[in-house]
N, C-alpha and C positions, 0 to 999 in steps of 0.2 A: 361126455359126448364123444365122438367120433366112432366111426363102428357100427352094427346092431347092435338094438338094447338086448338082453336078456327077454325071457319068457318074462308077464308081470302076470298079476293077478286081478280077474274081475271076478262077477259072479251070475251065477244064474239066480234069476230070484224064484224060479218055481222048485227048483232043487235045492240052492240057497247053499252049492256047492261051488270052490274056486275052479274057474274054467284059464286055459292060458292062455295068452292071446301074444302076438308078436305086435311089438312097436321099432317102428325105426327112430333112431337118434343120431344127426348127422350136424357136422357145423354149418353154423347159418341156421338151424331151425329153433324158433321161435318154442317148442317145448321141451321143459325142465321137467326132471326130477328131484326128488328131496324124500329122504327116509332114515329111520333111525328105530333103534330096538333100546327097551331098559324094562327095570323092573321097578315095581314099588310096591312097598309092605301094605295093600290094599286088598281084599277079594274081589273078583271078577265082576261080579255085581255092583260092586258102589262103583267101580271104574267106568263098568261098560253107561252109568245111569249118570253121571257126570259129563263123560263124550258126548251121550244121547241130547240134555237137555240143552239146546242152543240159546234159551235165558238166559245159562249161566257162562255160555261161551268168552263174555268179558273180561269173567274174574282169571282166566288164565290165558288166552288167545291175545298175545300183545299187538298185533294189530290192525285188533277191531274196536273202531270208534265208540260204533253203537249199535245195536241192535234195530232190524224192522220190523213187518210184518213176522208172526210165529204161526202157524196154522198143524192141526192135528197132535195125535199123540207123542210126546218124546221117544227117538228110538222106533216110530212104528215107517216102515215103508208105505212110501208115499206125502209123510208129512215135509213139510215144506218149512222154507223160513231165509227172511232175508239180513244181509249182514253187510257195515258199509267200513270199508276196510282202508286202512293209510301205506299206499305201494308207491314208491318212490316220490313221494311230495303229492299225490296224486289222492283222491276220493274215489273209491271204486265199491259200488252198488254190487253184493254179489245174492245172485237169486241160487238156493240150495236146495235141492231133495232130497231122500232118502229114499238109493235104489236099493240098499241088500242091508239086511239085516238081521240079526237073531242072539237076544241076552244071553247071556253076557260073551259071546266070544267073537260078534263082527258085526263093527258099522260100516258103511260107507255113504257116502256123499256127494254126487255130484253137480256142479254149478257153472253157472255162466255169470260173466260180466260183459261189458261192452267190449267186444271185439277179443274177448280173452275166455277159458276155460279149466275147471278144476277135477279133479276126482281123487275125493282125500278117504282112502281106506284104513283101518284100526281093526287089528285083530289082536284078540287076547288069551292068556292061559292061564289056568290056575297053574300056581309052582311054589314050591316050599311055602306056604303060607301067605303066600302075598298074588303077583301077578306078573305077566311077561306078555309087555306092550311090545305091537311092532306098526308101525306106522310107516304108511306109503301114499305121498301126493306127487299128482302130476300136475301138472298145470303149465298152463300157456296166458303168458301175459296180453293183454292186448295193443296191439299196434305202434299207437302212440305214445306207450312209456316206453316199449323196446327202443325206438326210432328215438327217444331223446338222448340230449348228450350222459343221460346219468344210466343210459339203458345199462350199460355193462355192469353198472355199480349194486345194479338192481339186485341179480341173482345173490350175491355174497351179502347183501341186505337181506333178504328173503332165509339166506342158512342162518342169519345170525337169530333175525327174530324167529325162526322153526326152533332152534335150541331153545331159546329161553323161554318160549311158547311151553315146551315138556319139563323144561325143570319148575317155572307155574305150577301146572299139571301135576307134576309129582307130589309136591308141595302142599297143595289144596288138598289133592283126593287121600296120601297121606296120615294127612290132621282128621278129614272125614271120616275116616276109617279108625278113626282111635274109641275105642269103647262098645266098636260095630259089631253085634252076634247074630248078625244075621237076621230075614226079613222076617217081620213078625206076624205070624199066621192071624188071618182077622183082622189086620189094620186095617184101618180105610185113608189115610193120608200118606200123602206122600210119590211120587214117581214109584219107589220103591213096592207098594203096595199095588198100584194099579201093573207092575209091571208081574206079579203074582195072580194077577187073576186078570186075564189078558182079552179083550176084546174079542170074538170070535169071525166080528169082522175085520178086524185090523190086522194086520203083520206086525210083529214085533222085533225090533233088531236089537244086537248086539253092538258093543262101541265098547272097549279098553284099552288101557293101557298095557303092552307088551311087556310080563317080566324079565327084565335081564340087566347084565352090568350097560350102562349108557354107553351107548356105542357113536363113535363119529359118524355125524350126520354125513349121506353120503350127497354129491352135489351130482348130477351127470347134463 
């Protein structure tokens, strides 16, 4: 914090191109950021289909209790899904959509909670064999966890669980990836199959993990 933030990245979704947009980040304001780049020996595609499905957001997303409501295709803009998350002692109900996306190289996500707000973007690249995640969330907590006496303690909670959130992440998609040759033309099961032969009304996103050596989460 203190200062202007840098340029960040949203997107168009009719162009489905990063546009830049200015944020201020000043003390006293109630929004954070949190990002980090790495890579894992995974292809673009098992990565970006892993990010996409918010089913399996449990097995690596440390903390979210439990999953609610899931509506529409994994990865398709517009699909929706709800997720009830554990922030500072606190239960917080997050409603999620999917504004931009396109397999395997960009998801994004943005959501509201009670008096709080997220937008968690994942872009990814094919690189030497594997992949290069880069991940970027903003988010503003709501009101009443800032204002409590653990508010401060809140943010450096939020870095710790975002790290072990991606080494999850590595870990699962990883092991997923072991024996993976790529999607097989004429499945019919599977995310990976419908995500080959694509709805022509639905949008289809992209979600991976960014390859590169694990870089320190950055806190602002």
């Amino acid at each position: 914090m203190g200062g202007a933030a840098g340029p960040a990245l949203t997107y168009d979704l009719g162009q489905r191109t990063p546009i830049p947009f200015e944020r201020a980040a000043v003390w006293g304001s109630r929004l954070s950021h949190l990002s980090t780049t790495f890579r894992v020996t995974a292809p673009p595609d098992v990565v970006f289909d892993l990010i996409a499905n918010p089913a399996r957001a449990p097995e690596w997303q440390t903390m979210i209790s439990e999953m609610g409501d899931i509506s529409g295709r994994p990865g398709g803009v517009g699909s929706s899904y709800v997720g009830f998350y554990k922030v500072a002692g606190r239960r917080l109900e997050g409603h999620f959509v999917i504004t931009a996306a396109e397999r395997p190289s960009l998801h994004q996500a943005a959501g509201t909670t009670r008096g709080g707000w997220a937008r968690w973007t994942t872009m990814i690249e094919p690189i030497d064999g594997g992949s290069e995640v880069r991940v970027d969330l903003e988010y503003e907590l709501p009101g009443e966890v800032l204002g409590s006496l653990f508010g401060i303690l809140t943010g450096t909670r939020l870095d710790q669980e975002f790290r072990r959130t991606y080494e999850n992440f590595r870990n699962l998609v990883e092991a997923e990836a072991t024996g993976y040759s790529g999607p097989s033309a004429g499945s019919g099961a599977g995310f990976g199959a419908m995500a080959d032969s694509p709805d022509p009304d639905d949008d289809e996103g992209t979600a991976a993990p960014f390859v590169a050596e694990p870089v320190a989460t950055t806190v602002l």
